[in-house]
N, C-alpha and C positions, 0 to 999 in steps of 0.2 A: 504494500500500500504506500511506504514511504519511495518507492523509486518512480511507483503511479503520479504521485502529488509531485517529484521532483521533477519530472518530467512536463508534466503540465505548466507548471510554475517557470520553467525554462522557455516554454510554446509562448504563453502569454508575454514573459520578459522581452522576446525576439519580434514579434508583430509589435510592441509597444515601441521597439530600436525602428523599426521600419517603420511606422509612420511618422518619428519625431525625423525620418531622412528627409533629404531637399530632392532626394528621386521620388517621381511622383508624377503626378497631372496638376498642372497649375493654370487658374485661370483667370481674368481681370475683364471690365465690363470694357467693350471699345467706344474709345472717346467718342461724344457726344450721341453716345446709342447705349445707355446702359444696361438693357434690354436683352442687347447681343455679346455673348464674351469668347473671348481670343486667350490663346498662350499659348504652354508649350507641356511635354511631356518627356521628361529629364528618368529615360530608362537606365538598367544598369551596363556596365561596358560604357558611359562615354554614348551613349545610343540616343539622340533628340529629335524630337517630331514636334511639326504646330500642330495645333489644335485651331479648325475655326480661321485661318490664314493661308488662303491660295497662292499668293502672290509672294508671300515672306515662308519659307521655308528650312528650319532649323535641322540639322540632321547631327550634330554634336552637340557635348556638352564635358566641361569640367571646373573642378573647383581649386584655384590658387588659393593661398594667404585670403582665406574670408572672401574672394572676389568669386564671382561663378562667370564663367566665358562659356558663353554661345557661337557656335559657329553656324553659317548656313547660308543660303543664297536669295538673290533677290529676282525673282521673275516679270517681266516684265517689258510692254512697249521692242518687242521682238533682241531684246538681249537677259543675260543670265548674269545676275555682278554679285561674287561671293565677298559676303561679311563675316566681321567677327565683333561681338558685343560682350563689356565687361563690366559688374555691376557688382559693387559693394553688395556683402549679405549682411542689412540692416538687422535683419531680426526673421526668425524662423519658428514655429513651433508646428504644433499637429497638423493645423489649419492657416495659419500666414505665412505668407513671405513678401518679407519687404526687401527689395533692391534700389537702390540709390546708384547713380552717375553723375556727381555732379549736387546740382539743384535740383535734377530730375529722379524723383521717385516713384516707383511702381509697387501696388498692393498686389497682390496675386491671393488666390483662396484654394486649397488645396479640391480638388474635384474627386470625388468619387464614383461619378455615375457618367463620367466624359466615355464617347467613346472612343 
């Protein structure tokens, strides 16, 4: 029974580490449409996908010194121009993520039901 309960207690420990991760589905309302929300989905491996963004296309991701870099391309008016985006991680838990560049902050809400 004690290797039962240790086990469990172990299960629960490890989903509690994954969701307080900044891997995940993250989402934010698009400006002046709050209605509608945009992000990204920061898998494991380095692995990034938008969410909700045709045109802006993220397919990396990793995390420096507290900063998280995006990388990905921009589609667009018959050319392809690849980016790279770096953003202070202001503050993270279950459910936020705040990045900062600058004066420019982004609230993001962790999504659970994105597909």
């Amino acid at each position: 029974m004690k290797k039962l309960l240790v086990v469990c207690l172990g299960l629960v420990l490890a989903a509690c580490g994954e969701k307080n991760s900044i891997e995940g589905k993250w989402i934010e309302p698009v400006p002046n449409m709050p209605e509608i929300k945009q992000g990204f989905s920061l898998e494991q491996g380095g692995v990034a996908e938008s969410i909700n963004m045709a045109t802006l296309q993220y397919y990396a991701w990793e995390v420096k010194d507290n900063t998280l870099i995006l990388s990905g391309k921009s589609i667009g008016n018959h050319q392809v121009i690849e980016f790279t985006e770096e953003y202070e991680i202001a503050s993270i838990d279950d459910d936020k993520l705040i990045l900062k560049n600058g004066d420019f902050v982004r609230e993001f809400t962790r999504c659970t039901d994105c597909e």
